[in-house]
C-alpha positions as CSV (number, residue, x, y, z in Angstrom):
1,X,42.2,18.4,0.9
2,X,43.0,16.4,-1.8
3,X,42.5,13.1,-0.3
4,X,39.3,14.3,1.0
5,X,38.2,14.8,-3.0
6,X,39.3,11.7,-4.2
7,X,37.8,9.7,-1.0
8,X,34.2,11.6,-2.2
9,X,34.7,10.6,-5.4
10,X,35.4,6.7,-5.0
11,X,32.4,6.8,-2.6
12,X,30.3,8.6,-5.2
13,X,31.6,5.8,-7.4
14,X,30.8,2.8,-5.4
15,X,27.2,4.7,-4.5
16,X,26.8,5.1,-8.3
17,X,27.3,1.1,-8.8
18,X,24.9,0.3,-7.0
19,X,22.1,1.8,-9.5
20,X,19.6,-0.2,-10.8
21,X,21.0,-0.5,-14.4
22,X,18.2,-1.5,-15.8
23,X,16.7,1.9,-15.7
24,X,19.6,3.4,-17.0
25,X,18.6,5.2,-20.4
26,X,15.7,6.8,-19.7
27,X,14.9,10.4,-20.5
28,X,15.8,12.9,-17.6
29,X,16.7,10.2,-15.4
30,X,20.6,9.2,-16.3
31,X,22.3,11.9,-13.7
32,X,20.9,13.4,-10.6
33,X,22.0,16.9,-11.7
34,X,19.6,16.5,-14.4
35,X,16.6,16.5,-12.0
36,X,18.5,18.7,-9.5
37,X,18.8,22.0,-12.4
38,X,15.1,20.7,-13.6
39,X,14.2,21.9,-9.6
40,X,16.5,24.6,-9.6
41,X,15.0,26.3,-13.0
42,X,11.3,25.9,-12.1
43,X,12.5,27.7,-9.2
44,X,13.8,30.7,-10.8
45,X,10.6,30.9,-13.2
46,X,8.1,31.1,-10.3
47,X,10.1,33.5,-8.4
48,X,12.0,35.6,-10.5
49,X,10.9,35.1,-14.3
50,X,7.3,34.3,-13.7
51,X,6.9,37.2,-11.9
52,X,8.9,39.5,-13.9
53,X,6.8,38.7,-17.1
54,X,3.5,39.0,-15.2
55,X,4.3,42.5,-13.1
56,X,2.9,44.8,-15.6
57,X,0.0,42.1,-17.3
58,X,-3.7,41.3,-16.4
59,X,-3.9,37.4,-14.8
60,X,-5.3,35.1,-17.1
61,X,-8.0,33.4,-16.7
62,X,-6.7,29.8,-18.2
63,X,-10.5,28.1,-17.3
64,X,-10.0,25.9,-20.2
65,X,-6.1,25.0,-19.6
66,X,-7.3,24.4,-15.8
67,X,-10.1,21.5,-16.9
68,X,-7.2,19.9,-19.7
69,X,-4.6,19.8,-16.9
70,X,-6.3,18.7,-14.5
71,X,-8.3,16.0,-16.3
72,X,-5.1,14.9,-17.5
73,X,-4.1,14.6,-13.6
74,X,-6.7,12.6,-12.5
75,X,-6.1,10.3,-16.1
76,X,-2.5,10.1,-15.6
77,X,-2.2,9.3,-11.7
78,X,-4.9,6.9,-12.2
79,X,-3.1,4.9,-14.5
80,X,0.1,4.6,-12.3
81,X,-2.2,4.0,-9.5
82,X,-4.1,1.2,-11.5
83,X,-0.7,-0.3,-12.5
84,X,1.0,-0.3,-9.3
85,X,-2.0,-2.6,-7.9
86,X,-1.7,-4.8,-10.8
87,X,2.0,-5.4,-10.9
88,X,2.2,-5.2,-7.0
89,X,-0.7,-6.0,-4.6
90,X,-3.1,-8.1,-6.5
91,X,0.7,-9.8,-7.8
92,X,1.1,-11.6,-4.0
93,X,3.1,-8.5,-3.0
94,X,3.7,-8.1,1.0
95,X,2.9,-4.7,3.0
96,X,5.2,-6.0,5.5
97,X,8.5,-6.7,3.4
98,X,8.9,-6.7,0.0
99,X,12.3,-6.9,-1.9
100,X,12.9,-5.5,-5.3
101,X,13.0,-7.8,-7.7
102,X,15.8,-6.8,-9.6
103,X,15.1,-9.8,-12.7
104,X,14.2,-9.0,-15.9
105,X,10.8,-10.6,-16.3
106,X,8.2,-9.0,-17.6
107,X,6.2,-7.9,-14.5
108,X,9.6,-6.2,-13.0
109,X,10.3,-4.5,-16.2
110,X,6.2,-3.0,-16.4
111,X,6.8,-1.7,-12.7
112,X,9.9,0.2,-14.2
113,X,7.9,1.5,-16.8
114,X,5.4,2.4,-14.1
115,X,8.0,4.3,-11.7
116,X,9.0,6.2,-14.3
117,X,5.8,7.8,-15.5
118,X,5.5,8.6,-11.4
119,X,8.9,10.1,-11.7
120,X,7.6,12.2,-14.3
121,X,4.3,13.1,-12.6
122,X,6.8,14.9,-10.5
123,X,7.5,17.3,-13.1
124,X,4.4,17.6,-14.7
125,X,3.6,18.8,-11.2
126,X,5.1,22.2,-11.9
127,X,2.3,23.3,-14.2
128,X,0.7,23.6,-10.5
129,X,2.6,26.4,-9.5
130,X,3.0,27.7,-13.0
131,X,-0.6,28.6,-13.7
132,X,-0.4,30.2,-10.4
133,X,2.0,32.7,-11.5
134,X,0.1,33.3,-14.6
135,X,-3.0,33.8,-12.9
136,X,-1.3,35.5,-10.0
137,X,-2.4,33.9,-7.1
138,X,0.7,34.5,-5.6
139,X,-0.8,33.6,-2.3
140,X,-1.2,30.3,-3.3
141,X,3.0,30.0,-3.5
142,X,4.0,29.6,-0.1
143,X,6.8,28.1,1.1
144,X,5.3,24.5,2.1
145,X,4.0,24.4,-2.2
146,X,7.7,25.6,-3.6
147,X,9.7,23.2,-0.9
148,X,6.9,20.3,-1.4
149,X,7.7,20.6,-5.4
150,X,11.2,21.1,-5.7
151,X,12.0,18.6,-3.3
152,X,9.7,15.5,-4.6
153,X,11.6,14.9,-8.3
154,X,14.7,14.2,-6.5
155,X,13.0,12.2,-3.5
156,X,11.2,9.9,-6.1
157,X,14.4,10.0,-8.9
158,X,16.5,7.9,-5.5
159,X,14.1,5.0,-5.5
160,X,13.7,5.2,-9.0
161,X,17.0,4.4,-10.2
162,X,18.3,2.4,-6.9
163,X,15.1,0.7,-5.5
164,X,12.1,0.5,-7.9
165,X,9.4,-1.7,-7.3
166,X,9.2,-3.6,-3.6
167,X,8.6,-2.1,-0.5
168,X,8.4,1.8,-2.2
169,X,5.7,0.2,-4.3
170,X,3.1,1.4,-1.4
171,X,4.3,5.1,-1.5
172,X,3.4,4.6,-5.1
173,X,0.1,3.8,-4.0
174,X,-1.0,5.6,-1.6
175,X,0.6,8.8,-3.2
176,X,-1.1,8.3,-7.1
177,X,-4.0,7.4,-4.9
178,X,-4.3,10.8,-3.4
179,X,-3.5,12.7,-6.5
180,X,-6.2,11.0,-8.5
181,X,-8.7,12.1,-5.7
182,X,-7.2,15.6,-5.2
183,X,-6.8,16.4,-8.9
184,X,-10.8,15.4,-9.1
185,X,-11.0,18.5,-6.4
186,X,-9.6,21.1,-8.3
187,X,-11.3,20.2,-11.4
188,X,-14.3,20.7,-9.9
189,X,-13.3,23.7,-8.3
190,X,-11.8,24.6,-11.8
191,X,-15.5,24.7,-13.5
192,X,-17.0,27.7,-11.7
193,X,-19.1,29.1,-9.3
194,X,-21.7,26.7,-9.9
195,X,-20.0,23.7,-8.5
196,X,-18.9,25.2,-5.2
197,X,-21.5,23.9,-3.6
198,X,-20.1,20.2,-4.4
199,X,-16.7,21.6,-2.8
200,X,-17.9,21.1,0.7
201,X,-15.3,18.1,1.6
202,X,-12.3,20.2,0.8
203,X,-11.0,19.8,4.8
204,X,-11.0,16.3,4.4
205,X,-9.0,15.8,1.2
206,X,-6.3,17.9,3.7
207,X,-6.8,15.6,6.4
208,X,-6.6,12.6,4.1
209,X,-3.4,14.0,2.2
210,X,-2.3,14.4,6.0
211,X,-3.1,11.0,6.9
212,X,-0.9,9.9,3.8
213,X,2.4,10.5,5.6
214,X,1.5,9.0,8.9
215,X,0.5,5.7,6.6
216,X,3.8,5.9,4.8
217,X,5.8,7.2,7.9
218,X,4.8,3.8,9.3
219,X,5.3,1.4,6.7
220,X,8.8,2.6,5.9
221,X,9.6,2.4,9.5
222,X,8.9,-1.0,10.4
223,X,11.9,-1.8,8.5
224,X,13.9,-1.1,10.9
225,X,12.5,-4.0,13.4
226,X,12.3,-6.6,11.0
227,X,14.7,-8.7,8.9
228,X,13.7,-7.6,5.5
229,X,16.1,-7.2,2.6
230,X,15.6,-3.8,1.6
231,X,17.3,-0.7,2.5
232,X,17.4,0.7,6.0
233,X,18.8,4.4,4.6
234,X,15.4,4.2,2.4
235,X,13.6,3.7,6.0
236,X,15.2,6.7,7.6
237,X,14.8,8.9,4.7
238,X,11.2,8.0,4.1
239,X,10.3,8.3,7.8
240,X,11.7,11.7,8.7
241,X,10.4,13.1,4.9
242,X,6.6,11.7,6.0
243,X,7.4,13.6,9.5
244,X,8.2,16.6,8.2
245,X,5.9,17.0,5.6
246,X,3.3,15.8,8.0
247,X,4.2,19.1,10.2
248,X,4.1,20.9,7.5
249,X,0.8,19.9,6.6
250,X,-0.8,20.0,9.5
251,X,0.6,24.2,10.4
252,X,-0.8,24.7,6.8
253,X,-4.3,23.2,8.1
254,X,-4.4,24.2,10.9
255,X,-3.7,28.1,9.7
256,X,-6.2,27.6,6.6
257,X,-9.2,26.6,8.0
258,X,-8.6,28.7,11.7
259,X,-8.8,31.9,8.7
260,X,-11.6,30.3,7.0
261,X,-13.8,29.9,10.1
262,X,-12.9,33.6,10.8
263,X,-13.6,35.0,7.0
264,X,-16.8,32.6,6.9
265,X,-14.8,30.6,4.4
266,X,-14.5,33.3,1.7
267,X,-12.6,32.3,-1.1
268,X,-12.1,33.1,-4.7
269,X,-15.2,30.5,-6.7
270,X,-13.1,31.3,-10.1
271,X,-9.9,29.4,-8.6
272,X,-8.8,26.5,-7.6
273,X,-9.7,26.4,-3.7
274,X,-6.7,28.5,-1.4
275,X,-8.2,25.8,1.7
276,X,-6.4,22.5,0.0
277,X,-2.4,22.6,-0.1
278,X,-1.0,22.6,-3.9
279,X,-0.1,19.7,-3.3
280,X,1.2,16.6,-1.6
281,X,3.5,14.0,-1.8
């Protein structure tokens, strides 16, 4: 048993070496524990304290913290998205292989910067599920929101601190991408009644986050038929996440808008829309 422990250990070791050092440092980045316990504790306040402290209170109505959060979304995830491009794609960058660079000039260094503020749009995240429990919409926390959010920091904290920059550069992308147009949704939704009627092309923000993971399912795999020097394991593990949240996705859809068909697409015009999943990778 023993041996077993200490042949983990010089394998966590060797794994560990192989870090991109020059992201070591950084706020809530330096051990994967950290984000691991930051998953672990917004899971306890959405499903135990959150709804402890809200059993015997009215739901707020947060209109106002809604419109900040959300505009700060759509600011936040546009600048990662408008910096990605920059550093990446309009910076000769290949969709078919791209290697990190792992050098210190200045372009490398700003995509750092960049993958960390996309790290921490992971966290930020959890305001999403927060308000939900203060407005209780508990409906609205179903299992594909809690697994999609706790799961994420620690996807995105692996490339982060062992392959920032090439080839995970399009997940980047594509992902900021979506969130800028998604975020635009729900603050929409998020200033009344009036604007429902603007709220007609809610299906297709689903189909689009959908289409998201086929995209990215694909790119990540063709790794795996070309020489390329990047990670293979970063293949596998972004191939089988696109697949399954992909699935997920598409039960979610096809269960949402099957009940909205049947209810006339009722729904709640003080709220954030239940038709459009909170929220995607």
């Amino acid at each position: 048993m023993d041996s077993v422990v200490q042949t983990l250990i010089q394998v966590n070791s060797r794994a560990w070496e192989l870090r991109d050092k020059r992201t070591d440092g950084l706020f809530l980045t330096d051990c994967p524990l950290t984000t691991v316990w930051i998953s672990l504790a917004y899971l306890f306040v959405v499903k135990i304290l959150g709804p402890t402290f809200m059993a015997n209170r009215a739901p707020f109505e947060l209109r106002g913290a809604l419109l900040a959060y959300n505009a700060f979304q759509i600011l936040f995830n546009g600048y990662i998205f408008y910096h990605i491009c920059r550093l990446s794609w309009f910076n000769g960058y290949s969709l078919i292989c791209q290697p990190v660079d792992y050098s210190t000039n200045e372009d490398a260094l700003q995509l750092i910067t960049t993958g960390y503020c996309f790290y921490l749009s992971k966290l930020i995240d959890f305001f999403d599920t927060f308000f939900f429990v203060l407005r209780k919409k508990n409906n609205q926390i179903t299992f594909l929101h809690l697994f999609h959010h706790s799961v994420m920091p620690l996807s995105v904290w692996i490339c982060f601190r062992f392959i920032v920059g090439g080839h995970c550069c399009f997940i980047v992308t594509l992902n900021s991408l979506v969130h800028v147009i998604m975020y635009f949704y729900y603050l929409m939704a998020a200033m009344g009644p009036r604007f429902q009627k603007y709220l007609w092309w809610k299906k297709y923000l689903t189909a689009f986050q959908m289409m998201q993971f086929v995209v990215v399912g694909l790119h990540s795999f063709q790794l795996l038929f070309i020489e390329c020097d990047f990670p293979t394991a970063f293949s596998w593990w972004s191939a089988v996440q696109a697949l399954l949240f992909f699935n997920l996705f598409k039960n979610f859809h096809t269960k949402t808008y099957k009940t909205n068909v049947a209810s006339n697409f009722s729904s709640d015009s003080t709220c954030i829309s239940d038709s459009v999943p909170k929220k995607l990778s």
